[in-house]
C-alpha positions as CSV (number, residue, x, y, z in Angstrom):
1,X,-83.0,269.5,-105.2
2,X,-80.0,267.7,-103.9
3,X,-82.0,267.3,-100.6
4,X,-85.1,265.6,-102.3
5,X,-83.0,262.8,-104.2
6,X,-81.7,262.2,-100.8
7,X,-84.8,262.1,-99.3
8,X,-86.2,259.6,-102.2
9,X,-83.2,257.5,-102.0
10,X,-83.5,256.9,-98.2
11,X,-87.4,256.0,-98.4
12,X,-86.7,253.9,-100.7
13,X,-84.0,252.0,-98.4
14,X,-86.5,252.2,-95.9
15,X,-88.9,250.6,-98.0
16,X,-86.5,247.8,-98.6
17,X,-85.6,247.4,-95.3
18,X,-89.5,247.1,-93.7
19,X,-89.7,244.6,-96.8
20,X,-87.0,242.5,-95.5
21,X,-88.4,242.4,-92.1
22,X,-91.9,241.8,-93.5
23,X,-89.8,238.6,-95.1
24,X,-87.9,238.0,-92.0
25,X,-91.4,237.7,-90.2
26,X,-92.8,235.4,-92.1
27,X,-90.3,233.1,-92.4
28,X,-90.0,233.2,-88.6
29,X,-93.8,232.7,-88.2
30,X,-93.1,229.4,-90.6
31,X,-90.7,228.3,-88.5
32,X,-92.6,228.4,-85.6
33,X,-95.4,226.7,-87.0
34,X,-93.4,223.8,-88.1
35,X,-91.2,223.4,-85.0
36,X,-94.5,223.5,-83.1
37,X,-95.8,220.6,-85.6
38,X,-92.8,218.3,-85.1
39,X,-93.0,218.5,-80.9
40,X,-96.9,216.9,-81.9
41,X,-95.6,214.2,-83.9
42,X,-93.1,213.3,-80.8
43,X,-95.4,213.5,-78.3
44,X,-97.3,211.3,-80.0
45,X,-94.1,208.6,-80.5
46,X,-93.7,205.6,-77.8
47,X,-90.2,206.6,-76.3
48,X,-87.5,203.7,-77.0
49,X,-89.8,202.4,-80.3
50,X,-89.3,203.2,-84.0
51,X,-91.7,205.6,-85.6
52,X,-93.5,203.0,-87.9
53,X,-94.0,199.6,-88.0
54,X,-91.5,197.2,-88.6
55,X,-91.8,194.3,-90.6
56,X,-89.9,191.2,-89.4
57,X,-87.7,189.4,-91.5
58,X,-89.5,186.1,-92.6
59,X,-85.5,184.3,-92.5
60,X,-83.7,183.3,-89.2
61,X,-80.1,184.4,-90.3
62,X,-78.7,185.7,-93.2
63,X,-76.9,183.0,-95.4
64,X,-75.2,184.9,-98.2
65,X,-73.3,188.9,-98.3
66,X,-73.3,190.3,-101.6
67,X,-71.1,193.2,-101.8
68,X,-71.8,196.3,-103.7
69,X,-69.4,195.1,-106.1
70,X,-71.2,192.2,-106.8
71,X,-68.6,189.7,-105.2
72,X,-70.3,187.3,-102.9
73,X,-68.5,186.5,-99.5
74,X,-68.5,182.8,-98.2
75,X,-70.3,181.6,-94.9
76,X,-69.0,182.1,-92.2
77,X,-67.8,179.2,-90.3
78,X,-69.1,178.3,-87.2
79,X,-66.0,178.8,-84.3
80,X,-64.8,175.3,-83.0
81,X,-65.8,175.6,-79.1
82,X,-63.5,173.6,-76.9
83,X,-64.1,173.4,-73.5
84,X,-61.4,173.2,-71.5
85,X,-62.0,171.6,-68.7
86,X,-59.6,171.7,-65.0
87,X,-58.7,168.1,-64.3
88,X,-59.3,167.9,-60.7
89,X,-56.7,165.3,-59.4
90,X,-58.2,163.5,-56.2
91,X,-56.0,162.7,-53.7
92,X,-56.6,158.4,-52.4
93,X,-58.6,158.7,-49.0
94,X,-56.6,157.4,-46.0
């Protein structure tokens, strides 16, 4: 008797083992299918080019940055350039 509950309780580890693997299979099999499905989709894709489209934006520059908080920043300032140029100092001809 003690040998048949035994016997019942390992089949039925068995059983929950093969069932695992049964699981452990098909998610593999999923896996595959969608690894295989996203080198497509890159093949497909221009290398060095967004996926999709891009719209361009209809303004130059941006002229105002609102925060998240709501506070907006002033423009920027355009930088003063000075050119600074050698003075060359001739010497008279003789």
């Amino acid at each position: 008797m003690e040998t048949r509950g035994r016997f019942n309780k390992d089949e039925t580890h068995l059983d929950n083992i093969e069932t695992h693997c049964t699981n452990i299979n098909a998610t593999l099999k999923s896996l595959e299918v969608n690894i295989s499905q996203l080198a497509n989709s890159i093949k497909g894709q221009q290398f060095g080019k967004f996926p999709t489209d891009i719209e361009t934006n209809p303004k130059d520059y941006c002229k105002a940055i609102t925060l998240r908080s709501g506070k907006q920043m002033e423009t920027p300032k355009p930088k003063e350039i000075i050119d600074k140029e050698k003075e060359v100092v001739q010497e008279p001809a003789k």
